[in-house]
N, C-alpha and C positions, 0 to 999 in steps of 0.2 A: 244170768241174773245180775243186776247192778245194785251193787255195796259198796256206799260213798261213808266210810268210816271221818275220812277228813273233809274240808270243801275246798281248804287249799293246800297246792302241791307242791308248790315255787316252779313247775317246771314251766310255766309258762313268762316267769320272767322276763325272759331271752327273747320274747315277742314270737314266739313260737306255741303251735299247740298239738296234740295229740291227734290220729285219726285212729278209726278203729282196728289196721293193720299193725298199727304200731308206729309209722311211719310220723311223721312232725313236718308240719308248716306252718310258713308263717304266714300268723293272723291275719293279715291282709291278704292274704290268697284268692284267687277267685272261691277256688271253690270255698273257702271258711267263710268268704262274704256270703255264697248262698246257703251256707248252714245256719250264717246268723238271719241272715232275712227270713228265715224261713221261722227260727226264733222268735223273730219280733211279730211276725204275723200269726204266729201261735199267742205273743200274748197277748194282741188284741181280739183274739177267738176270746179269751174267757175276761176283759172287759165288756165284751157283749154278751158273754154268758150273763152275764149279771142281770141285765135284763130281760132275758127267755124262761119261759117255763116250760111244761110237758112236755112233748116228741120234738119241741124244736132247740130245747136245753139239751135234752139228749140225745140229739144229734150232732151237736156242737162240742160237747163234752167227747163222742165217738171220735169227730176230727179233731180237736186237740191231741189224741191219743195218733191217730193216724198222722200226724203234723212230726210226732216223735219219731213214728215211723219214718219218714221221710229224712226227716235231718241223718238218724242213723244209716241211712242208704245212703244220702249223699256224705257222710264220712268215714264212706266204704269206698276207695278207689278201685274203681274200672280197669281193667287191660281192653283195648281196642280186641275185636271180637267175643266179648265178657258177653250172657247170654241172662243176665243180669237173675239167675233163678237163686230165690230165698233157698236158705241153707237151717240149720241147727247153727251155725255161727254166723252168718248174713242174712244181716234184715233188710227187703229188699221190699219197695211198693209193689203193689199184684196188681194188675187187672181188672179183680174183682173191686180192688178200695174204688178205683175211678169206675165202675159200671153203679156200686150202689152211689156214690153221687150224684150221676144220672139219674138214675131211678129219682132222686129224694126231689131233685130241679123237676122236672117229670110231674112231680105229683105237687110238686109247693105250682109250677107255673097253670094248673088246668085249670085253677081257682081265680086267677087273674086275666084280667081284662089285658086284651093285645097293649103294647104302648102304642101312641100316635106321636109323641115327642120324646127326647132323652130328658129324665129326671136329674135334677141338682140334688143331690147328696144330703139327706135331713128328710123332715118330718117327724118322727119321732125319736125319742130319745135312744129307743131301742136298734131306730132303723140306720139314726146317724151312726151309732157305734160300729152294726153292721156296713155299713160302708166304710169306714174308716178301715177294720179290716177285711174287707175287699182291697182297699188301695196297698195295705199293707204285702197284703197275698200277691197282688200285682208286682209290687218292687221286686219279691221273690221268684215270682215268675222270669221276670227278666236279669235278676243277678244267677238262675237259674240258667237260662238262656245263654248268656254270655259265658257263663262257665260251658255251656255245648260247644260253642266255639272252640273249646281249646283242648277238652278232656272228656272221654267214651262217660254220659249222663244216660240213668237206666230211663230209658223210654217212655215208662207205666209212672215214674215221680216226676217228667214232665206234662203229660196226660192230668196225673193229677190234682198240680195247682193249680193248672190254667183251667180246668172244672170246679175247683175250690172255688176260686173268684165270682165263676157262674155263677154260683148255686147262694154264694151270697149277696149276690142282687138281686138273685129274685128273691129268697129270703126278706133281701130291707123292703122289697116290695109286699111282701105276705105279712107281715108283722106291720106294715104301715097300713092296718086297714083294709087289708087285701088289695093296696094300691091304689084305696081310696085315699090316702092322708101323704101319695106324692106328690111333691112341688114338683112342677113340669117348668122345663127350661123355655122363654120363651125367647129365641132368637134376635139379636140387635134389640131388644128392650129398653136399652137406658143408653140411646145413640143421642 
């Protein structure tokens, strides 16, 4: 259970921060870079919240919850051969969080029309925000990624940003009109 009696600790002063072992690094670390990105792309999940309503709020509101999920995994450090399984004291992305994002892309994409061109980012106000966190999700992916490079990352919390991302494009698509109200890109246009 988390009980934040105070908000500040001083211990991070020192340009240092806590993980959930106990253990301290510094702020700049990879991995705290991908716990922040993964921050930032959570809060543009609920700037776009603000524009959703019924099952597509609450699904968004779902992954904001599973986005907490994730950071607390990734400020769980790994031992190389870690079999990365959730505990009563490790919280650890499952399997299941990245199958039902499936599932949700799955049923947002049956309702939309194939693309025939890549869409430019916008149309509605609802769908820009969702693309914006799309790209946000994307930086995570890859400050994710780069932290793979160097430290054992649980396999199911890269699985599931790089489907987070998905599911919110086709999202900006389903919300823009069912992909009626995308602006389609149209190649060398303004040569």
């Amino acid at each position: 259970m988390v009980k934040l009696n105070r908000i500040y600790t001083r211990t991070g002063d020192d340009g240092t921060t806590g993980l959930v072992d106990g253990s301290r690094l510094p702020k700049h670390a990879p991995r705290m870079e991908a716990v922040g990105a993964v921050d930032e792309a959570n809060a543009t999940l609920g700037m776009a919240a603000q524009m959703l309503e019924g099952q597509n709020l609450a699904d968004i509101v779902r992954l904001q919850n599973d986005m907490f999920d994730l950071g607390a995994d990734l400020a769980t450090p790994a031992q190389e051969g870690d079999d990365f399984a959730p505990s009563e004291m490790v919280l650890r992305i499952v399997p299941a969080q990245v199958e039902w994002i499936e599932t949700r892309i799955d049923a947002l994409n049956a309702d939309l029309q194939p693309l025939t061109s890549f869409i430019l980012p916008g149309g509605s106000e609802a769908a820009a925000r969702l693309h914006l966190a799309r790209t946000a999700t994307r930086r995570a992916e890859r400050s994710i990624a780069a932290l793979i490079t160097q430290e054992p990352v649980n396999p199911a919390a890269s699985a599931f940003i790089n489907r987070l991302s998905d599911y919110l494009f086709v999202l900006s698509r389903a919300v823009n009109d069912g992909g009626a109200g995308d602006v389609l890109w149209t190649p060398g246009a303004n040569r």
